[in-house]
C-alpha positions as CSV (number, residue, x, y, z in Angstrom):
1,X,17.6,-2.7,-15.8
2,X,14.7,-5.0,-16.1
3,X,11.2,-3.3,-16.8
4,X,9.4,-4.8,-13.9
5,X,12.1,-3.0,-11.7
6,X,11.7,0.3,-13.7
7,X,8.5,-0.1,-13.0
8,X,8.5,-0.9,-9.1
9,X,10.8,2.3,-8.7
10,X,8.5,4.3,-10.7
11,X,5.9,2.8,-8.1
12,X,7.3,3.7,-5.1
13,X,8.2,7.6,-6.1
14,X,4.7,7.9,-6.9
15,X,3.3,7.0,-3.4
16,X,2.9,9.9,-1.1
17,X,4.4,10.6,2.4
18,X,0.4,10.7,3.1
19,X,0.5,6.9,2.2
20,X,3.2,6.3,4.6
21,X,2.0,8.0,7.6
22,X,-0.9,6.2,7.3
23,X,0.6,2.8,7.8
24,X,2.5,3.9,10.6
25,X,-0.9,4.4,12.3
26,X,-1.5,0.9,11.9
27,X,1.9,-0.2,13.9
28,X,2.0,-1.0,17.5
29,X,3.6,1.7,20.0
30,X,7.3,0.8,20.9
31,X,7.1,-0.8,25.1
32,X,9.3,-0.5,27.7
33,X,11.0,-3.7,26.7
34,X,12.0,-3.0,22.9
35,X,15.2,-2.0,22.2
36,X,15.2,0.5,19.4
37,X,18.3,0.5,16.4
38,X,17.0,2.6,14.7
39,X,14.0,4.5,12.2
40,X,13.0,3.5,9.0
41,X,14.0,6.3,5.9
42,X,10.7,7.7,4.0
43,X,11.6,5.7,0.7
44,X,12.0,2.4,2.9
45,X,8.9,3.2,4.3
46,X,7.4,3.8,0.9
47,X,9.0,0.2,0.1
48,X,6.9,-1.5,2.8
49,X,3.3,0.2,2.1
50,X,4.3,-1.1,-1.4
51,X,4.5,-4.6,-1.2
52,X,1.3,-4.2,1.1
53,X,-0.1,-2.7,-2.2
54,X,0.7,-5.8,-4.5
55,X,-0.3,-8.0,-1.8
56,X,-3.8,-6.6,-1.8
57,X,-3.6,-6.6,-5.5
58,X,-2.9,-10.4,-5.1
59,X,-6.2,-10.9,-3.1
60,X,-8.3,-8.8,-5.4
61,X,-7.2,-10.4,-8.4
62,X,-7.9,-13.9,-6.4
63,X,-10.8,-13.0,-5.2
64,X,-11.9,-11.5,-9.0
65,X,-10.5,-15.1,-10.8
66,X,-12.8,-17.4,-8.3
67,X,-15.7,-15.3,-9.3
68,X,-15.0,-15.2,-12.9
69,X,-17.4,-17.0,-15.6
70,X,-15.1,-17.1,-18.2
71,X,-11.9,-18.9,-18.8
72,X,-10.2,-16.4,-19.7
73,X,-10.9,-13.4,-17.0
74,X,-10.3,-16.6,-14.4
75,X,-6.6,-16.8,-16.0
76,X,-6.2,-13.1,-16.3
77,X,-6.6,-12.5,-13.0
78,X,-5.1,-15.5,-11.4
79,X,-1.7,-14.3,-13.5
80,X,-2.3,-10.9,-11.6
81,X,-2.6,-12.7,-8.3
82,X,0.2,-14.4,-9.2
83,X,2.9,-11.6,-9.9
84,X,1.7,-9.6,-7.6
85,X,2.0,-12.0,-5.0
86,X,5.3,-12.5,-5.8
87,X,6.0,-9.0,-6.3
88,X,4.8,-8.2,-2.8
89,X,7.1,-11.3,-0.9
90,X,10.1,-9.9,-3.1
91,X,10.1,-6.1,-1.9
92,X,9.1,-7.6,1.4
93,X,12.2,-9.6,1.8
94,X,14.1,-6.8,0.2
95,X,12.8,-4.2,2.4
96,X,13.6,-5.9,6.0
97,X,17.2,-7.4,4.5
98,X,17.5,-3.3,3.8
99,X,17.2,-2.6,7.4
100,X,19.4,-5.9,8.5
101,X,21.9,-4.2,6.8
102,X,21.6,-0.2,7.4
103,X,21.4,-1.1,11.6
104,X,23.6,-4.5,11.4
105,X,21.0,-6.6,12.4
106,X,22.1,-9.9,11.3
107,X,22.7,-13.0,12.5
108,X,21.0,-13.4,16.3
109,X,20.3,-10.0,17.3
110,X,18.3,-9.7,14.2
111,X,15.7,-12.8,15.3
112,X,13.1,-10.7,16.6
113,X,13.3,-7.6,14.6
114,X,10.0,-5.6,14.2
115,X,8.7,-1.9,12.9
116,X,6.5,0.0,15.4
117,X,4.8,3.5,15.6
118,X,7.1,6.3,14.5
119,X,8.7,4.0,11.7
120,X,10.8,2.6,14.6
121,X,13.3,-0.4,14.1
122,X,12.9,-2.9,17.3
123,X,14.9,-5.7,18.4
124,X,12.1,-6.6,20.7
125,X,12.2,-9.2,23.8
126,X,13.2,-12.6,22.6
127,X,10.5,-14.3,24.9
128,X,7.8,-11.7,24.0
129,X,5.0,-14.0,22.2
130,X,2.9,-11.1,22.9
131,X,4.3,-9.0,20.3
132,X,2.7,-6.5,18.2
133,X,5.1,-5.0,16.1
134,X,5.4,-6.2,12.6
135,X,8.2,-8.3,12.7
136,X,7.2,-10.5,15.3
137,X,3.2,-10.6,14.3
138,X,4.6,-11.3,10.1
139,X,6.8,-14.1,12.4
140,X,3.7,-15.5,14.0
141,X,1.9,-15.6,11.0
142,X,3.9,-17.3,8.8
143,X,5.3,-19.9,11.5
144,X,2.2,-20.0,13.5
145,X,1.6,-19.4,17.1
């Protein structure tokens, strides 16, 4: 297996269930409206606060190589933000094609797929642009609206 990934699952068994309660405080409560598949699993879960944890890396590193006097701290750092960027999109991508596959979510039904309080997996209402779960805000975010 390739270090990096070693190193990623040596990653996520370190980070306690603490960790991952904790982001499920910051999730939206399931409404009426969303139709729940499903919950996440603890090491899924772990998955998730993960790549949250490289992509603050990212911005701490960015923020560290704009401030940076010398040439080489600036390309230290932007390296870091760099591969942990990455790092963070790849686990991100690999955790929600996780649950796509463990609740059958794919193709249509999987459109507006979200994670709300309680680790819940929602397929929430398709003209909801009020959404909070993470799914649909992620959505927003990236596609804007």
């Amino acid at each position: 297996m390739l270090k990096w990934m070693e190193d990623v699952g040596k990653e996520i068994e370190g980070i306690p269930v603490a960790d991952v309660n904790a982001r499920d405080k910051a999730l939206s409560e399931v409404e009426p409206d969303d139709n729940v598949v499903g919950e996440v699993p603890i090491d899924l879960g772990k998955l998730l606060v993960l790549s949250r944890q490289y992509k603050k890396r990212s911005a701490e590193a960015a923020t560290a190589a704009e401030y940076a006097t010398e040439e080489e701290k600036i390309a230290q750092n932007q390296k870091v933000a760099l591969a942990s960027k990455t790092k963070s999109r790849l686990l991100s991508e690999i955790f929600w094609t996780s649950i796509r596959d463990m609740f059958n979510l794919w193709g249509d039904k999987s459109s507006n797929l979200g994670i709300k309080k309680g680790w819940k997996v929602v397929v929430c209402a398709e003209d909801d642009d009020g959404c909070s779960c993470l799914g649909c805000t992620l959505k927003r975010a990236i596609l804007g609206g």
